[in-house]
MILONU-84822 format. One record per residue: residue number from 1; residue in one letter; x, y, z of N, C-alpha, C in turn. Coordinates in nm, 3 decimals. Layout:
<atoms>
+-----+---------+---------+---------+---------+---------+---------+---------+---------+---------+---------+
| num | residuo |    n_xx |    n_yy |    n_zz |   ca_xx |   ca_yy |   ca_zz |    c_xx |    c_yy |    c_zz |
+-----+---------+---------+---------+---------+---------+---------+---------+---------+---------+---------+
| NUM |       a |       X |       Y |       Z |       X |       Y |       Z |       X |       Y |       Z |
...
+-----+---------+---------+---------+---------+---------+---------+---------+---------+---------+---------+
</atoms>
This chain:
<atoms>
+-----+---------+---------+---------+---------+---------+---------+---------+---------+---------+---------+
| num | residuo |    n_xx |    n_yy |    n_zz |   ca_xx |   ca_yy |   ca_zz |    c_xx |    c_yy |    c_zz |
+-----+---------+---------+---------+---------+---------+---------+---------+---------+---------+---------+
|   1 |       x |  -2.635 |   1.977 |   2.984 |  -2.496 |   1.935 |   2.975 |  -2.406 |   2.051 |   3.013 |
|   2 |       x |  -2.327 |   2.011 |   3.073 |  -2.218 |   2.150 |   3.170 |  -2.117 |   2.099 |   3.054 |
|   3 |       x |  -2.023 |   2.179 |   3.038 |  -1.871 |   2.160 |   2.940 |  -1.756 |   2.154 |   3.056 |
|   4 |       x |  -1.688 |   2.083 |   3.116 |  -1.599 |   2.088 |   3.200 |  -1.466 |   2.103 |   3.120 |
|   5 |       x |  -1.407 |   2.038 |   3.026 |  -1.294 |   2.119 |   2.948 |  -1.334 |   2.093 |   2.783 |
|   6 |       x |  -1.230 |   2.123 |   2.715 |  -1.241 |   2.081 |   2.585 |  -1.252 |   1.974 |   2.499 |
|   7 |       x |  -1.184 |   1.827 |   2.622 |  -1.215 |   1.668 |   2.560 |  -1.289 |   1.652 |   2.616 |
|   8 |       x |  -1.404 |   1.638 |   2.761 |  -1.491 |   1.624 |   2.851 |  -1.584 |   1.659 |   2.841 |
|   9 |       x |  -1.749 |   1.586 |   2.843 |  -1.839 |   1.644 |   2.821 |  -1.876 |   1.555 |   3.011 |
|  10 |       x |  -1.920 |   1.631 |   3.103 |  -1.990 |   1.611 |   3.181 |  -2.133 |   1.571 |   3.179 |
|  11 |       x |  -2.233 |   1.459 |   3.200 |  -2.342 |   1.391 |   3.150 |  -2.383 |   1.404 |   3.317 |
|  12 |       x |  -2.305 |   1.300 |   3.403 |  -2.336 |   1.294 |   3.539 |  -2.254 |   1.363 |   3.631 |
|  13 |       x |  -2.286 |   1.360 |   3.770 |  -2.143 |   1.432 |   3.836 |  -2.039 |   1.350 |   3.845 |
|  14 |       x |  -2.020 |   1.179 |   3.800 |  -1.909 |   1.100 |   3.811 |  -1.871 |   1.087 |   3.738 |
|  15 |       x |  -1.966 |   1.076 |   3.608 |  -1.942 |   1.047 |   3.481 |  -1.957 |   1.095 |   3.376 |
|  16 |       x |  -1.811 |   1.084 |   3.256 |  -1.781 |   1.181 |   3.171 |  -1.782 |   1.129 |   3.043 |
|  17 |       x |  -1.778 |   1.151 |   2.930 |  -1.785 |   1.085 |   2.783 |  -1.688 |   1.196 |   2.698 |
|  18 |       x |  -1.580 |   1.109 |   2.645 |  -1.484 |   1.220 |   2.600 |  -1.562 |   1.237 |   2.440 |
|  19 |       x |  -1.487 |   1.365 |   2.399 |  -1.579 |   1.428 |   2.272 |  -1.554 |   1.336 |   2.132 |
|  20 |       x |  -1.417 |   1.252 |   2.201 |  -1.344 |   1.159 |   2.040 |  -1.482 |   1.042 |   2.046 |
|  21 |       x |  -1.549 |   0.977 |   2.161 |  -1.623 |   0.869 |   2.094 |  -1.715 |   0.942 |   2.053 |
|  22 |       x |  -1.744 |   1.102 |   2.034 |  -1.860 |   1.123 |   1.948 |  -1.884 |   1.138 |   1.791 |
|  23 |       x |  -1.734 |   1.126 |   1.797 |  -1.732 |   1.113 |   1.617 |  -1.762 |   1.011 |   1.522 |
|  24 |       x |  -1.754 |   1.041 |   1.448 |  -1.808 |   0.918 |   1.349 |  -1.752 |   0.797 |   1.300 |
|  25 |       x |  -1.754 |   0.688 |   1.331 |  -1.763 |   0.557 |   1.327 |  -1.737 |   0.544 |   1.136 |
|  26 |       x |  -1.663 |   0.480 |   1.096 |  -1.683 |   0.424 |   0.939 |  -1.700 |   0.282 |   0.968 |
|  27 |       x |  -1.777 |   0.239 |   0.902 |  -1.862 |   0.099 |   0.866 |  -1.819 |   0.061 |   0.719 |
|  28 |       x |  -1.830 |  -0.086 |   0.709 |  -1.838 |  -0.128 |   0.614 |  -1.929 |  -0.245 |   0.582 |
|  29 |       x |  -2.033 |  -0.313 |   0.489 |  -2.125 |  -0.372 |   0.489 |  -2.122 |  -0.461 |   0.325 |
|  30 |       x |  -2.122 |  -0.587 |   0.371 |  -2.100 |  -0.654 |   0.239 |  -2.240 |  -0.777 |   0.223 |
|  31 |       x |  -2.288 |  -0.727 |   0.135 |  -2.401 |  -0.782 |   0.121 |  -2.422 |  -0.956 |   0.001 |
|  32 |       x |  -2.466 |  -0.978 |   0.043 |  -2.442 |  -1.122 |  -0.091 |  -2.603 |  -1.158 |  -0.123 |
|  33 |       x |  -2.679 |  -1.110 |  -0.236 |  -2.753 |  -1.093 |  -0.287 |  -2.819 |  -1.259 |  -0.335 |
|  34 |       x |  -2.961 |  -1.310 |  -0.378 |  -2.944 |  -1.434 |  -0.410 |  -2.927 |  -1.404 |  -0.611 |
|  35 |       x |  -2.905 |  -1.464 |  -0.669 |  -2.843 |  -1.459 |  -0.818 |  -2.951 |  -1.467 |  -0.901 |
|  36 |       x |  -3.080 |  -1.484 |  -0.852 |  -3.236 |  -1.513 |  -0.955 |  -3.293 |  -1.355 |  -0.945 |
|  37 |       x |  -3.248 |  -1.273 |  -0.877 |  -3.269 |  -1.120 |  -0.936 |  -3.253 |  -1.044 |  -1.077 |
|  38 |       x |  -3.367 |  -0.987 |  -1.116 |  -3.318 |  -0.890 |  -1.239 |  -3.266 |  -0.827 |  -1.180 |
|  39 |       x |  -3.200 |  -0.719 |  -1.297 |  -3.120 |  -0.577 |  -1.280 |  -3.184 |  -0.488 |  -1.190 |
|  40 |       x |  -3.338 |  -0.485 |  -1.221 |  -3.395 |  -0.394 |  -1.196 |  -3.434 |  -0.397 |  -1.006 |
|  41 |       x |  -3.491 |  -0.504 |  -1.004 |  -3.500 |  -0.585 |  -0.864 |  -3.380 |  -0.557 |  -0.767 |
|  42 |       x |  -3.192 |  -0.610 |  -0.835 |  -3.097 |  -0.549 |  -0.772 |  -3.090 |  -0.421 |  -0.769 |
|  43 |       x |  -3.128 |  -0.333 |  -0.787 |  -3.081 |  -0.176 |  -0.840 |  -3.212 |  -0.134 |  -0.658 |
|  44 |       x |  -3.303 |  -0.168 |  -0.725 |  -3.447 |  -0.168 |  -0.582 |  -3.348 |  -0.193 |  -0.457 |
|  45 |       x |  -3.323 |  -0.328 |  -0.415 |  -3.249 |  -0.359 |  -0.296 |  -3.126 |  -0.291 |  -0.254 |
|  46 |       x |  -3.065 |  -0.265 |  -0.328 |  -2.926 |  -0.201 |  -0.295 |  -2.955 |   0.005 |  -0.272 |
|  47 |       x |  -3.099 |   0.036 |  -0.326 |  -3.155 |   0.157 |  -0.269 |  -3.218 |   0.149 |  -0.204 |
|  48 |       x |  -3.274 |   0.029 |  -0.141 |  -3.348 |   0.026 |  -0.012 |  -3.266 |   0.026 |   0.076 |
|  49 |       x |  -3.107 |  -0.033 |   0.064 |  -3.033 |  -0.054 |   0.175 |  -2.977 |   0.111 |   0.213 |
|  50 |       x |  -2.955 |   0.177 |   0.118 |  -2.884 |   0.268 |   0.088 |  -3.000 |   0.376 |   0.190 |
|  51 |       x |  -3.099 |   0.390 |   0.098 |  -3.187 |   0.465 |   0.190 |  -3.209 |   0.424 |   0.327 |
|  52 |       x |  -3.183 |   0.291 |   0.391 |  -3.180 |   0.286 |   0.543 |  -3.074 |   0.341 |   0.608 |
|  53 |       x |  -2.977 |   0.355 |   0.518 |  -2.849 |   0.408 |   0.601 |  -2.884 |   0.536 |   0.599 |
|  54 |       x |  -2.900 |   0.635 |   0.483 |  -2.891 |   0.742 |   0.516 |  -3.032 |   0.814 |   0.634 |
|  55 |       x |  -3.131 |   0.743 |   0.592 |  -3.223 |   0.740 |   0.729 |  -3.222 |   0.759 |   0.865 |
|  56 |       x |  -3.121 |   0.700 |   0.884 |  -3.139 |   0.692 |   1.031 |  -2.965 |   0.712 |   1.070 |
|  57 |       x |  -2.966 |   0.856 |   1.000 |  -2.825 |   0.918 |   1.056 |  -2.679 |   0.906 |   0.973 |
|  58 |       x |  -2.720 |   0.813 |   0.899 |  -2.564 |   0.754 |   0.834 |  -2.524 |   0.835 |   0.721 |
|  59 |       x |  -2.392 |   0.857 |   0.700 |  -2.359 |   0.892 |   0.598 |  -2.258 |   0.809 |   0.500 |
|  60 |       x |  -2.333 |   0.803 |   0.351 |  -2.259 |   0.742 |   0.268 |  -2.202 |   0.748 |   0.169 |
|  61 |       x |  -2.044 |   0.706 |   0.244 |  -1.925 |   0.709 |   0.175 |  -1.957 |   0.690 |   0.032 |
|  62 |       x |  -1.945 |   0.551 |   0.020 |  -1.909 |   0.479 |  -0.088 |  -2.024 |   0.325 |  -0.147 |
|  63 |       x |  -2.030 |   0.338 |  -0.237 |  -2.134 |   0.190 |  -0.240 |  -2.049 |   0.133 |  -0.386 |
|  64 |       x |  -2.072 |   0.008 |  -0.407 |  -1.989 |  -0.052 |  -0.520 |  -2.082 |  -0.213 |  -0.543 |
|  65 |       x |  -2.084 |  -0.234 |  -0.655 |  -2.160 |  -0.356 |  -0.662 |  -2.051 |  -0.426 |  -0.785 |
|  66 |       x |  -1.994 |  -0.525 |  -0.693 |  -1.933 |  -0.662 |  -0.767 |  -1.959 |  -0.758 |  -0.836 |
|  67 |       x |  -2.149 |  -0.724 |  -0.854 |  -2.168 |  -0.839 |  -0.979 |  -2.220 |  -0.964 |  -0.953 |
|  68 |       x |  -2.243 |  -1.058 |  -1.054 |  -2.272 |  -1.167 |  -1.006 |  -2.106 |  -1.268 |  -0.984 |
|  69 |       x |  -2.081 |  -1.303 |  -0.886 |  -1.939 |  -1.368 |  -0.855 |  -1.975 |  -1.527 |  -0.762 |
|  70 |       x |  -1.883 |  -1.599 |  -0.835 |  -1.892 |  -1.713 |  -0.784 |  -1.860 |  -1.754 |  -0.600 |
|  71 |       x |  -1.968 |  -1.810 |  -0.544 |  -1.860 |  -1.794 |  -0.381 |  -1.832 |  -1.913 |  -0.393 |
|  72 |       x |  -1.718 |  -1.950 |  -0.243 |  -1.634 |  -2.029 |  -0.253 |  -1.738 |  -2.149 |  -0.215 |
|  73 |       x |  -1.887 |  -2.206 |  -0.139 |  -1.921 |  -2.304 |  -0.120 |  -2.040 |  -2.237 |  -0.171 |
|  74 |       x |  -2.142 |  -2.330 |  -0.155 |  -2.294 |  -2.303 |  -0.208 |  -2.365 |  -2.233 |  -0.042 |
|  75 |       x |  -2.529 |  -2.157 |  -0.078 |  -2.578 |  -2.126 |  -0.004 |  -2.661 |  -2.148 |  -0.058 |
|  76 |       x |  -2.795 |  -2.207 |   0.028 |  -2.902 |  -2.229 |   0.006 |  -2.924 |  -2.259 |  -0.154 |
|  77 |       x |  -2.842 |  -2.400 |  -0.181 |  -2.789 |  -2.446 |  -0.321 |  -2.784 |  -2.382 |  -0.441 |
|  78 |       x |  -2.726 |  -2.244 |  -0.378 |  -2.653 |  -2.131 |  -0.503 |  -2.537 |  -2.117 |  -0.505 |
|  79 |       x |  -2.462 |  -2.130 |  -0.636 |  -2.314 |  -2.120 |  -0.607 |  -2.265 |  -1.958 |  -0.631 |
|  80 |       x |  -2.355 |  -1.892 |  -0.707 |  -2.303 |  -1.754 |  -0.670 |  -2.407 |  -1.649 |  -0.641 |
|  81 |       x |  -2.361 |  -1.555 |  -0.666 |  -2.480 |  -1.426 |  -0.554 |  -2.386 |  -1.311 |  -0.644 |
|  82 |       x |  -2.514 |  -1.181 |  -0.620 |  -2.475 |  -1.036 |  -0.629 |  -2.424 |  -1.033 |  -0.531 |
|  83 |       x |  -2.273 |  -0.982 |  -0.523 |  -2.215 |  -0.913 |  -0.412 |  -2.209 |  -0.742 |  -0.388 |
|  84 |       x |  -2.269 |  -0.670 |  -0.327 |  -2.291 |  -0.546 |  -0.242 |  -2.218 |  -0.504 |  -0.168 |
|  85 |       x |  -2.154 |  -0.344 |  -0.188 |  -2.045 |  -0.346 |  -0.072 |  -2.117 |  -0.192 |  -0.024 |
|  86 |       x |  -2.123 |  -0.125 |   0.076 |  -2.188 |  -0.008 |   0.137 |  -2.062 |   0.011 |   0.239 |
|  87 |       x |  -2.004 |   0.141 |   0.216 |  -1.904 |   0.190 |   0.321 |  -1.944 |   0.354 |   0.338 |
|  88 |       x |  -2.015 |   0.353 |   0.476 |  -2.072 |   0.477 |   0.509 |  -2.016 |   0.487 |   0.688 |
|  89 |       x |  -2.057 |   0.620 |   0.696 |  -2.018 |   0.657 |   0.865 |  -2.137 |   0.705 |   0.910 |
|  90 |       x |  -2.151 |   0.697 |   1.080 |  -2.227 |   0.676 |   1.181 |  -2.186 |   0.711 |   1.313 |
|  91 |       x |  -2.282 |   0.807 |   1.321 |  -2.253 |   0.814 |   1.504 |  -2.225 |   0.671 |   1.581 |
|  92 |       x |  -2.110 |   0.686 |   1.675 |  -2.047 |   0.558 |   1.783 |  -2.152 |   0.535 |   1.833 |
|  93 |       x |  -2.248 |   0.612 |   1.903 |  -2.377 |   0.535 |   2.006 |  -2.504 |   0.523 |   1.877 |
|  94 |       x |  -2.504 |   0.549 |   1.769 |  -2.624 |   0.528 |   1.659 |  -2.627 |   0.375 |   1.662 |
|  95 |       x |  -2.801 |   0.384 |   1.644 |  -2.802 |   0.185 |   1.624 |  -2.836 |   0.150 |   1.482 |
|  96 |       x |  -2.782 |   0.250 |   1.391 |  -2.769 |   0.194 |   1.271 |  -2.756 |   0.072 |   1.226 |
|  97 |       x |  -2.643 |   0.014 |   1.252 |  -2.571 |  -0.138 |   1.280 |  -2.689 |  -0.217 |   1.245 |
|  98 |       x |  -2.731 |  -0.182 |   1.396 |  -2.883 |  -0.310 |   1.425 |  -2.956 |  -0.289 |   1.371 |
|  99 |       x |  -3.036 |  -0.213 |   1.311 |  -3.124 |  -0.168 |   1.203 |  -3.081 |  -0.220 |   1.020 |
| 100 |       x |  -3.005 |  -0.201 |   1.056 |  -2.956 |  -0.190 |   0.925 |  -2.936 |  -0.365 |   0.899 |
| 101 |       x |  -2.903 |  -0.460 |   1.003 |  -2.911 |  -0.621 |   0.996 |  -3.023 |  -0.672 |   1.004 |
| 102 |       x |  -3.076 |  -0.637 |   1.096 |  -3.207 |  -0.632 |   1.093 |  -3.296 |  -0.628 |   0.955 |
| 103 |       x |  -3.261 |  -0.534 |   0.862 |  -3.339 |  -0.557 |   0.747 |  -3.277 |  -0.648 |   0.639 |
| 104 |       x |  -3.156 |  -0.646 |   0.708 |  -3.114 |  -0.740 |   0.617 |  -3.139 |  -0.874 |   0.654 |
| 105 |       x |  -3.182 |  -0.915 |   0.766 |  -3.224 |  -1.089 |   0.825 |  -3.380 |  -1.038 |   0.768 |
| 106 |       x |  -3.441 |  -0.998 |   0.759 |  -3.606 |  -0.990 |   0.725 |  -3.586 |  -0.980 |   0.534 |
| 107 |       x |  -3.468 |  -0.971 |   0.455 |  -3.479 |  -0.934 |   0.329 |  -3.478 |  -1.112 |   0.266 |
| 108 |       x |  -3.572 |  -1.198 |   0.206 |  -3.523 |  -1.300 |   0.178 |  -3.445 |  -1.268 |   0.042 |
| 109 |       x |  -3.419 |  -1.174 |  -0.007 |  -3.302 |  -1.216 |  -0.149 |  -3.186 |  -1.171 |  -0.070 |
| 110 |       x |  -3.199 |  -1.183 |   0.050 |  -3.016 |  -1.175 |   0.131 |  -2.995 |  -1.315 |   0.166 |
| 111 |       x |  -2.865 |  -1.349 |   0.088 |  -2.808 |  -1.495 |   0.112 |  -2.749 |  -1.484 |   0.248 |
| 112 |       x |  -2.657 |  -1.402 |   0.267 |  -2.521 |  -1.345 |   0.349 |  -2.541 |  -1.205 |   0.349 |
| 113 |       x |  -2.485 |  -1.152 |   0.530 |  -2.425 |  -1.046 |   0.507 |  -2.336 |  -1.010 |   0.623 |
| 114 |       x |  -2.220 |  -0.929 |   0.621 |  -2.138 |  -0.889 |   0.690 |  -2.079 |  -0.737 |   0.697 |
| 115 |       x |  -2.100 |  -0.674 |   0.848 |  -2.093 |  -0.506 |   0.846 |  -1.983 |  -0.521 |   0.987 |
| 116 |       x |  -1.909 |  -0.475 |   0.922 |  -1.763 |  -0.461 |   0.994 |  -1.720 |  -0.298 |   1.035 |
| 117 |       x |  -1.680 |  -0.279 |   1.179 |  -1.644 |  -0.155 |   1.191 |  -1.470 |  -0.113 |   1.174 |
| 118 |       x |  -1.481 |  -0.006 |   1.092 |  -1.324 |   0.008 |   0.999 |  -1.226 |   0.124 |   1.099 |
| 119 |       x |  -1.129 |   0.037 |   1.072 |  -1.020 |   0.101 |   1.164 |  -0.977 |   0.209 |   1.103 |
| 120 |       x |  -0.893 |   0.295 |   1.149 |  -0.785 |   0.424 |   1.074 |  -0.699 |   0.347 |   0.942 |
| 121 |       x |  -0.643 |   0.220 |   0.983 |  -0.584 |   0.171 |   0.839 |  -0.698 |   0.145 |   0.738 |
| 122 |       x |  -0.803 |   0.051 |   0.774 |  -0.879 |  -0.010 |   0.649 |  -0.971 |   0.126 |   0.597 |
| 123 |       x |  -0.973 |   0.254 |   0.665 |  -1.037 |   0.390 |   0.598 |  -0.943 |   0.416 |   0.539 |
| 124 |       x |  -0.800 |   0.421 |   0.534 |  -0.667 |   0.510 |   0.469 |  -0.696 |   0.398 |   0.345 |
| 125 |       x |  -0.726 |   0.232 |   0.328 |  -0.664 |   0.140 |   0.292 |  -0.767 |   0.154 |   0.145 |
| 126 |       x |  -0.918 |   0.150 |   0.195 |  -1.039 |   0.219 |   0.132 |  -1.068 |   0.307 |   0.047 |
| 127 |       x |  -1.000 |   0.460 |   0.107 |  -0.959 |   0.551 |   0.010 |  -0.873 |   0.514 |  -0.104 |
| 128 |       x |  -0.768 |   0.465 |  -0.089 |  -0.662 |   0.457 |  -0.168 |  -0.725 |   0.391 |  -0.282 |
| 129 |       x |  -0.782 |   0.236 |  -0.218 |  -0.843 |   0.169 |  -0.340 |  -0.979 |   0.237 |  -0.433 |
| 130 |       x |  -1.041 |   0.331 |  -0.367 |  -1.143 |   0.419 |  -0.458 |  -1.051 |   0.478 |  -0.556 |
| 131 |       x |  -0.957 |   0.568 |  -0.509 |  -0.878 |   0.644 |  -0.567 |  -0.785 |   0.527 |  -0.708 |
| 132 |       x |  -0.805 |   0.430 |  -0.746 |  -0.708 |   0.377 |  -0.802 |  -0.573 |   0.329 |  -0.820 |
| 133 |       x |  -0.532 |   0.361 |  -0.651 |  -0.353 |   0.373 |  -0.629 |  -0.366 |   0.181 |  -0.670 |
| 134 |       x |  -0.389 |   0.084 |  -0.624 |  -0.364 |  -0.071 |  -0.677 |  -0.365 |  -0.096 |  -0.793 |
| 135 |       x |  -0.472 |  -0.023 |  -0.878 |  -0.468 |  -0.081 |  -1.016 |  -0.396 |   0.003 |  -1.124 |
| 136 |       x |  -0.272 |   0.077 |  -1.065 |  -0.209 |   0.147 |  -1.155 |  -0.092 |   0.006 |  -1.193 |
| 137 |       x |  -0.022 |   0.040 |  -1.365 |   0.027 |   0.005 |  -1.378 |   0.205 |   0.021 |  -1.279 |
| 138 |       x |   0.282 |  -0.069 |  -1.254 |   0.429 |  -0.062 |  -1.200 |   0.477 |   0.035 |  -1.339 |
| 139 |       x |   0.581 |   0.138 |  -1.322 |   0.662 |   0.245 |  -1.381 |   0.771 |   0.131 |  -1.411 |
| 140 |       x |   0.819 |   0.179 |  -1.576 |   0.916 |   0.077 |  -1.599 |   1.068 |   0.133 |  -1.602 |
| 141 |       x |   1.165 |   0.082 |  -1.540 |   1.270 |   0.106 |  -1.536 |   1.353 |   0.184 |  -1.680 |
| 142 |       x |   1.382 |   0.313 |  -1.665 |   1.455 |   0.385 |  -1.792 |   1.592 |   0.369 |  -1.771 |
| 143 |       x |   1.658 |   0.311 |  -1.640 |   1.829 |   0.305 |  -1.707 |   1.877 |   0.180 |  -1.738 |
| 144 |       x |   1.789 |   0.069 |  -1.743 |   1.803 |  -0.106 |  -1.816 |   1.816 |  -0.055 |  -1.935 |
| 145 |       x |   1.926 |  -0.098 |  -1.979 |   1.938 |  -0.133 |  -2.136 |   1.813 |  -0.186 |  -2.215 |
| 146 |       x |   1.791 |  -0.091 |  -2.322 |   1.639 |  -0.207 |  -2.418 |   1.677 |  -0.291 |  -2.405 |
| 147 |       x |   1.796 |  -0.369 |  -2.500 |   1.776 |  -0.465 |  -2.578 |   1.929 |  -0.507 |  -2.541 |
| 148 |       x |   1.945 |  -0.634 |  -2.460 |   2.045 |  -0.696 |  -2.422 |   2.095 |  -0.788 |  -2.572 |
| 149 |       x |   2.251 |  -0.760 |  -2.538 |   2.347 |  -0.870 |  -2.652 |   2.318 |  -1.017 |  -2.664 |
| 150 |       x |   2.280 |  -1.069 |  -2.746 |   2.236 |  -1.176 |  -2.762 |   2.398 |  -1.262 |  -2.740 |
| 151 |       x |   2.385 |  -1.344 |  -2.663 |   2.504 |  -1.469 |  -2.605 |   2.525 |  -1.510 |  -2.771 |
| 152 |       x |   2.665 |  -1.545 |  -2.776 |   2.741 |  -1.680 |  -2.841 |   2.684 |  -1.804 |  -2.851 |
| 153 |       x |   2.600 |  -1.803 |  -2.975 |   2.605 |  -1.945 |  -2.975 |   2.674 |  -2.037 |  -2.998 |
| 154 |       x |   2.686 |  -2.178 |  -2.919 |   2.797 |  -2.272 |  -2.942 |   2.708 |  -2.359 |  -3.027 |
| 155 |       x |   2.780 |  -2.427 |  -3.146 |   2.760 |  -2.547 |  -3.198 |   2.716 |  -2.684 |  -3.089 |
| 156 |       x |   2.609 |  -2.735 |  -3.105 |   2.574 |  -2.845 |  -3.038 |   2.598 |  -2.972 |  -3.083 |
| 157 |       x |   2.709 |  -3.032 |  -3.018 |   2.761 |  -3.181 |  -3.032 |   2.674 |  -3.268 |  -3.036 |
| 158 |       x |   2.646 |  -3.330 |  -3.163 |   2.563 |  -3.505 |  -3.103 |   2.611 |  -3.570 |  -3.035 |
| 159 |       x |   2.521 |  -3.646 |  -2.973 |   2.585 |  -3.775 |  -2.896 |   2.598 |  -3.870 |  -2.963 |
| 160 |       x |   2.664 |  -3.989 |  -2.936 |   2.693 |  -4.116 |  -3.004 |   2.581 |  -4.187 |  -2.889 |
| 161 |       x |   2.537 |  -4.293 |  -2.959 |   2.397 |  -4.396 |  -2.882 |   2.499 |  -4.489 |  -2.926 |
| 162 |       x |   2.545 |  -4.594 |  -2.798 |   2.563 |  -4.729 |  -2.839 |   2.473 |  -4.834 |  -2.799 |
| 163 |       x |   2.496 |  -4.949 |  -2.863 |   2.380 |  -5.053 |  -2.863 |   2.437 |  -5.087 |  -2.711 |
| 164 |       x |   2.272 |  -5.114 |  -2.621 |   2.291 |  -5.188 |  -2.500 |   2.255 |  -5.313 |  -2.523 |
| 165 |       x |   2.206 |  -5.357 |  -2.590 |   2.123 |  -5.453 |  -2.602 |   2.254 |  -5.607 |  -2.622 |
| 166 |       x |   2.215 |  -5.696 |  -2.536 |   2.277 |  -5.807 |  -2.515 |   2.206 |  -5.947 |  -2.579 |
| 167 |       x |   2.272 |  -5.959 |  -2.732 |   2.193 |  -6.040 |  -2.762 |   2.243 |  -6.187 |  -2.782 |
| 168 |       x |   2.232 |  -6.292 |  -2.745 |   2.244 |  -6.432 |  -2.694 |   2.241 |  -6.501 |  -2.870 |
| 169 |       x |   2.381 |  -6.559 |  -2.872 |   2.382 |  -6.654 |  -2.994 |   2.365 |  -6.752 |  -2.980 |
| 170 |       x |   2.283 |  -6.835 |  -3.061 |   2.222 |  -6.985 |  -3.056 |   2.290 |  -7.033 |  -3.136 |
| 171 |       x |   2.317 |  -7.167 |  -3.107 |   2.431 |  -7.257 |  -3.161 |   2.324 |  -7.358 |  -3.162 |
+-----+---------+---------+---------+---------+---------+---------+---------+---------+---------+---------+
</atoms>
């Protein structure tokens, strides 16, 4: 490999590969588990997945497990599943990806799964939510008055009910 400038890596004499697609890729991977697993069984699968990523190049961020949660239709007449979430990074040309689906189409306690590649927002969006910024409480306003003046109450008028009723004299 020749270095022709500082973004340019020269490969061929026509063709060049700038140094930004060599960085690392963030992934995200949501797994949907079938719900007849023990603890112990889930804890196995979600380190088998884990250990494929870091295997074959990946590095991982973040992993989070959501539990057993109801999905919105049935699969393979289960209405809910362990949901799995794996957010790790990867070389742009690594075939992690495919490897990594790959074991997940050969795993039968995988109901579902979905590995999405994460933009600059959903990594900023990611952090934040590890970090706790959503589930803080809202700060409550200190120059509202505590305790507002209770209104005037007015005396409440009855109504008068008159008879509607039309009743027919017999003679």
């Amino acid at each position: 490999m020749t270095l022709i400038s500082e973004k340019k890596l020269l490969l061929h004499p026509k063709k060049f590969i700038h140094l930004d697609k060599m960085a690392k890729t963030n992934y995200e991977s949501v797994v949907i588990l079938t719900p007849v697993l023990s603890e112990k069984m889930l804890q196995d699968a979600a380190n088998s997945f884990e250990k494929l990523i870091t295997e074959n190049g990946g590095e991982l961020i973040h992993k989070e497990n959501w539990g057993l949660t109801k999905m919105a239709y049935t699969i393979q007449n289960k209405t809910t599943g362990f949901y799995q979430i794996f957010e790790f990074a990867a070389d742009a040309d690594a075939e992690i990806v495919d490897k990594l689906e790959l074991a997940y189409r050969r795993d039968e306690q995988v109901l579902r799964y979905l590995t999405t590649k994460l933009d600059k927002h959903a990594v900023k969006y990611n952090e934040r939510r590890r970090n706790g910024e959503f589930n803080k409480p809202k700060p409550k306003k200190e120059d509202a008055p505590a305790v507002k003046p209770a209104a005037k109450e007015e005396p409440v008028q009855e109504a008068k009910v008159e008879s509607t009723t039309n009743e027919v004299e017999e003679s």
